[in-house]
FIZABA-567486 format. One record per residue: x, y, z of N, C-alpha, C in turn; residue in three letters. Coordinates in pm, whole numbers, padded with zeros to 5 digits, always signed. Example, Ala and Ser with C-alpha at 12.3 -4.5 7.8 and 13.67 -1.06 7.14 Angstrom:
<drenvexs>
+01319-00569+00780+01230-00450+00780+01320-00330+00780Ala;+01285-00225+00708+01367-00106+00714+01290+00003+00787Ser;
</drenvexs>
This chain:
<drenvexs>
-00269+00984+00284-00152+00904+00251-00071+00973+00141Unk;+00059+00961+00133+00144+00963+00025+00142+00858-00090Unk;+00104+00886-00197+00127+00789-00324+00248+00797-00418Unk;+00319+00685-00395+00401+00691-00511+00371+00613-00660Unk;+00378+00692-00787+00316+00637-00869+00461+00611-00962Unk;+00529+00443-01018+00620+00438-01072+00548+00385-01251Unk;+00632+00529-01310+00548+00422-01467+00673+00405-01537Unk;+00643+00308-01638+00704+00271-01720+00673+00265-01892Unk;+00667+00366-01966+00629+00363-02059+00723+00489-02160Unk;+00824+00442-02256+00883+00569-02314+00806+00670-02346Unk;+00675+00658-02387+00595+00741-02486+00543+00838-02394Unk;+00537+00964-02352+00424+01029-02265+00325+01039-02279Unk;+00253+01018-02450+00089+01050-02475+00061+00909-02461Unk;+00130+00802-02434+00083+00683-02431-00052+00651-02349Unk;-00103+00547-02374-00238+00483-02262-00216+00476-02163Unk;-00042+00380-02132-00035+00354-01986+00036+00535-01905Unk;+00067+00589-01972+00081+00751-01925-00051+00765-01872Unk;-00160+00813-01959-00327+00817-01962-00324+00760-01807Unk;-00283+00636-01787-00376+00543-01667-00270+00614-01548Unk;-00134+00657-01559-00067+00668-01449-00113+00799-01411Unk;-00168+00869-01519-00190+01025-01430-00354+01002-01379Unk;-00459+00922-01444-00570+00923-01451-00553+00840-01234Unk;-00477+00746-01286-00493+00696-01147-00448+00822-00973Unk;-00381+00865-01028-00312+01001-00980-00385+01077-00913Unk;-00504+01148-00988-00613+01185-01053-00724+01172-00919Unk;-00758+01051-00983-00833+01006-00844-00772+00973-00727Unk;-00645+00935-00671-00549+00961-00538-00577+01078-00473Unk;-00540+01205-00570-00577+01344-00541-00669+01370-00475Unk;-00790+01361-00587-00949+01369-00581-00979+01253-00414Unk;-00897+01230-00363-00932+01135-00235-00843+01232-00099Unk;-00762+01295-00158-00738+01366-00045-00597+01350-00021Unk;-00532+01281-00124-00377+01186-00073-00314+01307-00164Unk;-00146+01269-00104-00063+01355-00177+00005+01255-00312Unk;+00030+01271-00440+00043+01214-00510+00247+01252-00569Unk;+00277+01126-00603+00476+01142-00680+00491+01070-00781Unk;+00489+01155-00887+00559+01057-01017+00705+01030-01033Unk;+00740+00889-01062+00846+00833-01081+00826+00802-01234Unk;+00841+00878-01329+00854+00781-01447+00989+00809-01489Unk;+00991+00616-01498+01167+00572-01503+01237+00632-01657Unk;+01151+00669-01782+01220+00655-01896+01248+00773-01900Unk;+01162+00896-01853+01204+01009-01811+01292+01050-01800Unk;+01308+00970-01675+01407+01009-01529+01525+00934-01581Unk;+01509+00835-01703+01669+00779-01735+01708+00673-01633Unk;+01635+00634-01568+01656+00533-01454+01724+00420-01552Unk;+01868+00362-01491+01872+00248-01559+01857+00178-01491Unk;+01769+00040-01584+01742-00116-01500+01835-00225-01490Unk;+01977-00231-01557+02056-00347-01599+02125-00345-01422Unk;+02084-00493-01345+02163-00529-01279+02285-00536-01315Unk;+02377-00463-01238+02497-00490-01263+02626-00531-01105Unk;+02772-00535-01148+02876-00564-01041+02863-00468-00970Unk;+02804-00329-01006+02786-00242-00906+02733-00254-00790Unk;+02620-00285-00851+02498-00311-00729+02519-00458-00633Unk;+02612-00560-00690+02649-00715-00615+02747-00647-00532Unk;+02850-00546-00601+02910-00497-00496+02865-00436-00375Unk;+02790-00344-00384+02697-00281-00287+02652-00342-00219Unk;+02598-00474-00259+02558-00586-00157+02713-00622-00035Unk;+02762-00626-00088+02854-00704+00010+02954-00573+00064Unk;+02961-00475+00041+03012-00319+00103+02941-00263+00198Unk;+02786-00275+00162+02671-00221+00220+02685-00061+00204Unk;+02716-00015+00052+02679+00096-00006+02643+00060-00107Unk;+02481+00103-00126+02425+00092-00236+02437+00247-00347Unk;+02456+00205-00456+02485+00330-00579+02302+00422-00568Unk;+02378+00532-00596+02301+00636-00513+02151+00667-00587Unk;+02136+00585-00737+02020+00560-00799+01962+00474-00739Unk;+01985+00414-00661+01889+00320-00546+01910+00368-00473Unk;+01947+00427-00425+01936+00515-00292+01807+00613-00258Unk;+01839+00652-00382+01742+00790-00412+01576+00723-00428Unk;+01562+00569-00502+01478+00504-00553+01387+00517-00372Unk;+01520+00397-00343+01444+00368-00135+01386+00457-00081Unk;+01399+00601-00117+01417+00739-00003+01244+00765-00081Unk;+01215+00770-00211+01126+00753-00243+01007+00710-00188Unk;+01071+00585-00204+00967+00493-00122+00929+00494+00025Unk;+01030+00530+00087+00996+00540+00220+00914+00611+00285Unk;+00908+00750+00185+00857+00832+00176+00662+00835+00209Unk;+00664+00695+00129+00538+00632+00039+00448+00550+00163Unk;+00302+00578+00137+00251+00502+00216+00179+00409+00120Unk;+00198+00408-00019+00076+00399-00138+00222+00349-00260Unk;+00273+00229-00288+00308+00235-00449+00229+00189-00532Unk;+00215+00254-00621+00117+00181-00803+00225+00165-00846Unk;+00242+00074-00933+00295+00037-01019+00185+00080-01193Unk;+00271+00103-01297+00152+00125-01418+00277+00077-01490Unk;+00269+00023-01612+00389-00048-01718+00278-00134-01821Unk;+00299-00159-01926+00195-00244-01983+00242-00388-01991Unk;+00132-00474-01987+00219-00597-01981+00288-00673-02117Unk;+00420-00732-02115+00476-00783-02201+00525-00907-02201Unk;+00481-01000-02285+00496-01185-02280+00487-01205-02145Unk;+00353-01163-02120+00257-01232-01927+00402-01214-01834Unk;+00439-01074-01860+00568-01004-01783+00565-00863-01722Unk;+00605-00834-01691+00669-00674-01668+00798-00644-01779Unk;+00778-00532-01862+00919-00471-01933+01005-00455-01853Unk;+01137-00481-01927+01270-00460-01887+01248-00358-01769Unk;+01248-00213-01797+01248-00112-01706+01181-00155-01559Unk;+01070-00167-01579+00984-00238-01426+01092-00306-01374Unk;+01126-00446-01444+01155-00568-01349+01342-00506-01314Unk;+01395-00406-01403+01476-00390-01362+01479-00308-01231Unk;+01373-00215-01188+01379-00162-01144+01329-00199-00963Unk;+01229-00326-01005+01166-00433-00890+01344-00523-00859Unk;+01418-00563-00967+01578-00604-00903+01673-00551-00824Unk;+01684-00393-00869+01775-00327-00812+01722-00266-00701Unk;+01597-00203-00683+01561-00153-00549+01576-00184-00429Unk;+01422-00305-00439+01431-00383-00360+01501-00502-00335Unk;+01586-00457-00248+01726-00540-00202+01705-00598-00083Unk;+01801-00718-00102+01772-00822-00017+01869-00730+00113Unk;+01837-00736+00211+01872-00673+00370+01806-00485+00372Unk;+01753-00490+00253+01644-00329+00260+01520-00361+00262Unk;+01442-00475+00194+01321-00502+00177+01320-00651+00223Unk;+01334-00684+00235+01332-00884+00277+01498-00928+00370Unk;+01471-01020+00417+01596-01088+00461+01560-01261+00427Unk;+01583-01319+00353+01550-01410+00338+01583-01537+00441Unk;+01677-01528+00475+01754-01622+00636+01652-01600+00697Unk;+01634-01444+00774+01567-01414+00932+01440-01478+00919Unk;+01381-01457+00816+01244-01494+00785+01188-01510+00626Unk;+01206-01565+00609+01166-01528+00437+01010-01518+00425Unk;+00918-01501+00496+00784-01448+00477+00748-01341+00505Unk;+00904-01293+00591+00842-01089+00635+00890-01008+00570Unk;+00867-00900+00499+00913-00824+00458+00945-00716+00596Unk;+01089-00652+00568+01141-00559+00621+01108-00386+00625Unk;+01038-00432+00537+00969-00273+00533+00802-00238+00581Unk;+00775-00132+00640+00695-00131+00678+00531-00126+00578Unk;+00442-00153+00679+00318-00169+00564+00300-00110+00467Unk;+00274-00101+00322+00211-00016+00241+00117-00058+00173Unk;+00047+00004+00078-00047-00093-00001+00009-00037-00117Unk;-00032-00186-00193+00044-00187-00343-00039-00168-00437Unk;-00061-00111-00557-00167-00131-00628-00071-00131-00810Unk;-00125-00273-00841-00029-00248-00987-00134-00249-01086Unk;-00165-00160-01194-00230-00119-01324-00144-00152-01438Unk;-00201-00230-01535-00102-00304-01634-00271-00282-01752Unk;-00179-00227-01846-00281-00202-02004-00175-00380-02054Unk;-00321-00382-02119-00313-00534-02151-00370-00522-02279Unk;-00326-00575-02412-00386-00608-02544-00519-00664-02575Unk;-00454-00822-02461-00547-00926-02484-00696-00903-02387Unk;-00786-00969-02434-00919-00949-02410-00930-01019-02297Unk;-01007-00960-02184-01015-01022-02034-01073-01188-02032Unk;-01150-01228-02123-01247-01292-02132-01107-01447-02155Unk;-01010-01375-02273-00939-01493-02292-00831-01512-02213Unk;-00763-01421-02105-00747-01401-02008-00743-01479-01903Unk;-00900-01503-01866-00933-01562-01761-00967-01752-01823Unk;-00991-01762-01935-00991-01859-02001-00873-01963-02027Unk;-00783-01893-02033-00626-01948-02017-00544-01954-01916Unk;-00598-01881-01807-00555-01917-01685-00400-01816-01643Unk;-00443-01695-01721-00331-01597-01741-00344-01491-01636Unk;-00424-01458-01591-00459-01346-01495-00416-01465-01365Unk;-00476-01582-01350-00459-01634-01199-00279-01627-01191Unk;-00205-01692-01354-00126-01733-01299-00011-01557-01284Unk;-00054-01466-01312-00007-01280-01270-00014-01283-01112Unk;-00133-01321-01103-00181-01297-00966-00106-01378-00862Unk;-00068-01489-00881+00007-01579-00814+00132-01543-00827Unk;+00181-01483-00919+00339-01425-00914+00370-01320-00903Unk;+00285-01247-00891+00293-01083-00818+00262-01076-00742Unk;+00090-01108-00665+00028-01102-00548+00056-01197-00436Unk;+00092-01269-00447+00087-01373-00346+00302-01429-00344Unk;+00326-01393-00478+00490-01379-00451+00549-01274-00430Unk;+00610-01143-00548+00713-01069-00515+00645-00959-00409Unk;+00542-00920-00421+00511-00796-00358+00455-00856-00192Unk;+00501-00963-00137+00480-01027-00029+00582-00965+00034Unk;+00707-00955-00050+00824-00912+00004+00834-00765+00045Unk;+00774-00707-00048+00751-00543-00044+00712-00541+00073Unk;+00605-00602+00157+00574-00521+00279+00439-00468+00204Unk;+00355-00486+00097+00252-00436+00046+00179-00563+00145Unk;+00077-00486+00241-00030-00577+00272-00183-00586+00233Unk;-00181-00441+00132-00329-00465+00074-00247-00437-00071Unk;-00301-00526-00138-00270-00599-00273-00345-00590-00392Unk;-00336-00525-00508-00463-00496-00625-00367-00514-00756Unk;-00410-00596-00820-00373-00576-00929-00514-00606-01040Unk;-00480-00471-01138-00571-00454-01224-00558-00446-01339Unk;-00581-00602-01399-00582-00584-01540-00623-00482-01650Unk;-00595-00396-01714-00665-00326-01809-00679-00386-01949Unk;-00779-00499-01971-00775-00553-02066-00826-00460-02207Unk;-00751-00532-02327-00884-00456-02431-00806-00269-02490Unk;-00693-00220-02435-00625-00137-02366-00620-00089-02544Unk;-00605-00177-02636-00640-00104-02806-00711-00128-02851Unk;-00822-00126-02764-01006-00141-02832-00998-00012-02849Unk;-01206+00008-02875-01249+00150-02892-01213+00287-02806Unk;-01241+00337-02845-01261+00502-02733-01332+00452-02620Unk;-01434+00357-02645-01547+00349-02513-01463+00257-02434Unk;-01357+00181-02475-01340+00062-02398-01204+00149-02319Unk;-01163+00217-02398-00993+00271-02325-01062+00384-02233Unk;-01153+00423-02246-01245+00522-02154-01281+00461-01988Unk;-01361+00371-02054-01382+00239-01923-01268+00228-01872Unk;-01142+00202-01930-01034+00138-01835-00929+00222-01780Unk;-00975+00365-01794-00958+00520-01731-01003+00530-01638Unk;-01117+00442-01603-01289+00505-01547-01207+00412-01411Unk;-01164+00300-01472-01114+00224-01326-00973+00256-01299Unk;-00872+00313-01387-00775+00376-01291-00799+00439-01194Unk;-00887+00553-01236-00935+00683-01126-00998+00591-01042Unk;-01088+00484-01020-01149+00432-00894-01079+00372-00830Unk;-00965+00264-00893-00829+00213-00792-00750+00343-00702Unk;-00727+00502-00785-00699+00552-00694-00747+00641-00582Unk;-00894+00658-00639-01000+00713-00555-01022+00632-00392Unk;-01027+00524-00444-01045+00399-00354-00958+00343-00256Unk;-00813+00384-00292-00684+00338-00190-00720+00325-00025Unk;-00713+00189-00045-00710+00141+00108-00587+00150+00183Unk;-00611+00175+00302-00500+00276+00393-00413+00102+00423Unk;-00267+00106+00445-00243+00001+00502-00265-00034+00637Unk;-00226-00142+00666-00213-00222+00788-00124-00384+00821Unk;-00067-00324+00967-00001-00380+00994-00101-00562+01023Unk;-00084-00650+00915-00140-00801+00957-00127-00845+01063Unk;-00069-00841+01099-00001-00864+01247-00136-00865+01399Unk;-00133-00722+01347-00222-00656+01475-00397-00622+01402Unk;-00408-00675+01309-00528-00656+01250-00624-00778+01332Unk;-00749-00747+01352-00869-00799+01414-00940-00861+01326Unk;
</drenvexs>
């Protein structure tokens, strides 16, 4: 498979850097071809703007989404890596989950609003997290991620195998940011091939 890996993090020696190449890493080590997208890099801007509403209704989209789609299409595999912020995605991510994926490129909401328009991929999102897994799951913060990523936006994507992996603990020790290395590389070691639901047995 092709992996596309999109990060979001200004810093390059950062953790969530660490997890986007570490996950990479093991993609490789599996046999897949691996693509970095990192947006702060690359200068990607996220601000929806009249550009892009225009584009909607012209049906020319501005050529930084253009280039984004061609990416993707490319892709049999997106990760997502960004760290999480107020039980969110940063600006950059969600700007970048707004402007892409566009309504008559990735979803049609009329024809069907449960199919996505694009073909299968599997999604896998890695998020370095502060807070401790334990309180996490105690507060009911991971179900309610999971319910608004997994089971909402990335329904639309056309992602039919679905992972999201907390990296809790992400400014603990050496041993703990080690561990949560240990499972980037196995999310990408591990990438399950997609499939069409449809025709699955």
């Amino acid at each position: 498979m092709h992996v596309l890996t999109i990060l979001d993090h200004p810093d390059p020696k950062s953790f969530t850097a660490a997890v986007a190449a570490t996950f990479m890493d093991g993609a490789e080590k599996a046999g897949h071809s691996t693509e970095l997208a990192d947006l702060n890099a690359e200068g990607f801007d996220p601000r929806w703007s009249m550009a892009d509403i225009e584009a909607d209704k012209d049906s020319g989209a501005p050529a930084d989404v253009l280039q984004e789609q061609a990416r993707i299409a490319h892709a049999d595999a997106v990760c997502l890596v960004f760290p999480l912020f107020w039980w969110g995605m940063p600006a950059m991510t969600k700007g970048w989950v707004d402007r892409i994926w566009t309504w008559g490129w990735a979803y049609d909401q009329l024809a069907d609003p449960d199919v996505s328009l694009q073909r299968p991929r599997t999604g896998v999102l890695l998020v370095p997290a502060g807070a401790r897994s334990d309180e996490m799951e105690k507060l009911g913060h991971k179900a309610d991620l999971e319910n608004a990523w997994i089971n909402g936006t990335f329904g639309y994507f056309g992602f039919q195998n679905r992972r999201l992996e907390l990296l809790c603990g992400s400014k603990g020790s050496d041993a703990r940011r080690t561990a949560l290395l240990e499972r980037a590389f196995d999310a990408g070691y591990t990438l399950q091939t997609p499939y069409d639901s449809a025709s699955a047995s």
